[in-house]
C-alpha positions as CSV (number, residue, x, y, z in Angstrom):
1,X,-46.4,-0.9,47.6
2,X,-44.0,-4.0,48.8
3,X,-46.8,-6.4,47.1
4,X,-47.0,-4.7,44.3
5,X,-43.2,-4.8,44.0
6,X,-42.6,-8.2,44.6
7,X,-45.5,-9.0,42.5
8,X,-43.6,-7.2,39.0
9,X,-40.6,-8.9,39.9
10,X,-41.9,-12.3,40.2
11,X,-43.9,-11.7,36.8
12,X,-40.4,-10.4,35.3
13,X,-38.7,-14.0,36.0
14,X,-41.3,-15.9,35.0
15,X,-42.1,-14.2,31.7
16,X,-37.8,-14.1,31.0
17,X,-37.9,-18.5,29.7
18,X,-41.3,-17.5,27.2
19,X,-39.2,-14.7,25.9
20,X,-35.6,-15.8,25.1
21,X,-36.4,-18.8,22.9
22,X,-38.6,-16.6,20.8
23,X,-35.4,-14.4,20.3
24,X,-33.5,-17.6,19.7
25,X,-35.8,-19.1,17.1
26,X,-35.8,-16.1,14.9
27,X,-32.2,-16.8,14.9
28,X,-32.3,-20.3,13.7
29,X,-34.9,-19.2,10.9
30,X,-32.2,-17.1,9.4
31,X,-30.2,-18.8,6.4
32,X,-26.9,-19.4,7.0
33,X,-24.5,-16.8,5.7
34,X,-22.0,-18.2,2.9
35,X,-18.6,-16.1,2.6
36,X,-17.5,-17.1,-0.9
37,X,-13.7,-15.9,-2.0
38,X,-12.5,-15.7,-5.2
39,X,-8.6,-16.2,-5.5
40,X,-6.7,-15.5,-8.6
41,X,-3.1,-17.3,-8.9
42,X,-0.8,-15.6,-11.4
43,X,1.9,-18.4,-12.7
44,X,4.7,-16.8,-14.1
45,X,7.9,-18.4,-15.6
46,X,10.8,-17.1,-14.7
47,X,13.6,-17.9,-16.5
48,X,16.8,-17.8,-14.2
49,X,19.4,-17.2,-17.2
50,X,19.0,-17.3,-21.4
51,X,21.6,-19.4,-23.5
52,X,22.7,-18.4,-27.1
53,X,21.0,-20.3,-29.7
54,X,18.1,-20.8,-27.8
55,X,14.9,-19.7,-30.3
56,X,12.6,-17.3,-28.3
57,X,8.5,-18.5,-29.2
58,X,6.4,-15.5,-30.2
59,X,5.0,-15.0,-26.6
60,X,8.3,-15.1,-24.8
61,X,9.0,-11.9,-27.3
62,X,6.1,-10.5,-26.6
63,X,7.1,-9.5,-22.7
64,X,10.8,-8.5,-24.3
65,X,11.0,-4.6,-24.7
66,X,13.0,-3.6,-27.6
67,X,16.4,-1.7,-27.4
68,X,16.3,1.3,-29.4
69,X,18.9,3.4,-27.6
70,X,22.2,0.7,-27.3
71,X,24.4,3.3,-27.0
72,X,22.8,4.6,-23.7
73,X,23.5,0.9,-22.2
74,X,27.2,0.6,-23.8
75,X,26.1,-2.2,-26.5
76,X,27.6,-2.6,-30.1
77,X,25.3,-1.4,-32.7
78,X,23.0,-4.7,-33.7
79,X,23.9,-6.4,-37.2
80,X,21.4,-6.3,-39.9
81,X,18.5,-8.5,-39.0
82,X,19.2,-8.5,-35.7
83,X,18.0,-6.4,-32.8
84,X,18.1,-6.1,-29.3
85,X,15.6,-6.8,-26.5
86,X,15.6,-6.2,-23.3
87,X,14.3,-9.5,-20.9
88,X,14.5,-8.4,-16.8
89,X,17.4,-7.1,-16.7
90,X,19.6,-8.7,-19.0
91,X,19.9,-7.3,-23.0
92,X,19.6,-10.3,-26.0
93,X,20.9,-10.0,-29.4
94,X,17.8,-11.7,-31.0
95,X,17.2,-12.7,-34.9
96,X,14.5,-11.0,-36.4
97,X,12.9,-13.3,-38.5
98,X,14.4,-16.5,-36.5
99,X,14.3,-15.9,-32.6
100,X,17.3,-17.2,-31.9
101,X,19.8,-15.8,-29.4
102,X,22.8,-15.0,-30.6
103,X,24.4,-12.6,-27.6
104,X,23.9,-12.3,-24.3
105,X,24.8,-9.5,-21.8
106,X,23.9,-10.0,-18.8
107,X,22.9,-6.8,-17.1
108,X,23.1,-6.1,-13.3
């Protein structure tokens, strides 16, 4: 029983070297594995204050929101042709027709 005990042993470490690099070429025949990320940057402009008679382009009016309520926010009803708009958190008398600033009230 000893011999045939010492003789499975002695087969297990000699057939352990024919094995592992069969396990280890599979590995190199596998491709490579490519992560690919895709990152989106967002630029936006952020305009730190507005200054009367500046002319607002047709995009910049675009992310306005228009003032319908003044009275709720304490501002003077808008001449005619003019409206208000509401950019961040400040309110802008703006022409209608022209885009040009005319008042500014900065809100808090």
């Amino acid at each position: 029983m000893k011999k045939l005990f010492a003789a499975l042993l002695s087969a297990s470490f000699l057939l352990s070297p024919i094995i592992a690099p069969q396990a280890s070429a599979d590995d190199l025949r596998r491709p490579p594995v490519v992560v690919q990320k895709k990152m989106i940057v967002k630029k936006t402009v952020v305009r730190p204050h507005w200054k009367k008679g500046y002319r607002v382009n047709a995009r910049e009016r675009r992310q306005f929101r228009d003032v319908n309520d003044y009275r709720r926010y304490r501002l003077a009803p808008p001449p005619r042709g003019y409206r208000w708009v509401r950019a961040d958190n400040d309110f802008l008398l703006i022409g209608v027709t022209s885009g040009v600033i005319s008042s500014i009230v900065v809100g808090r």
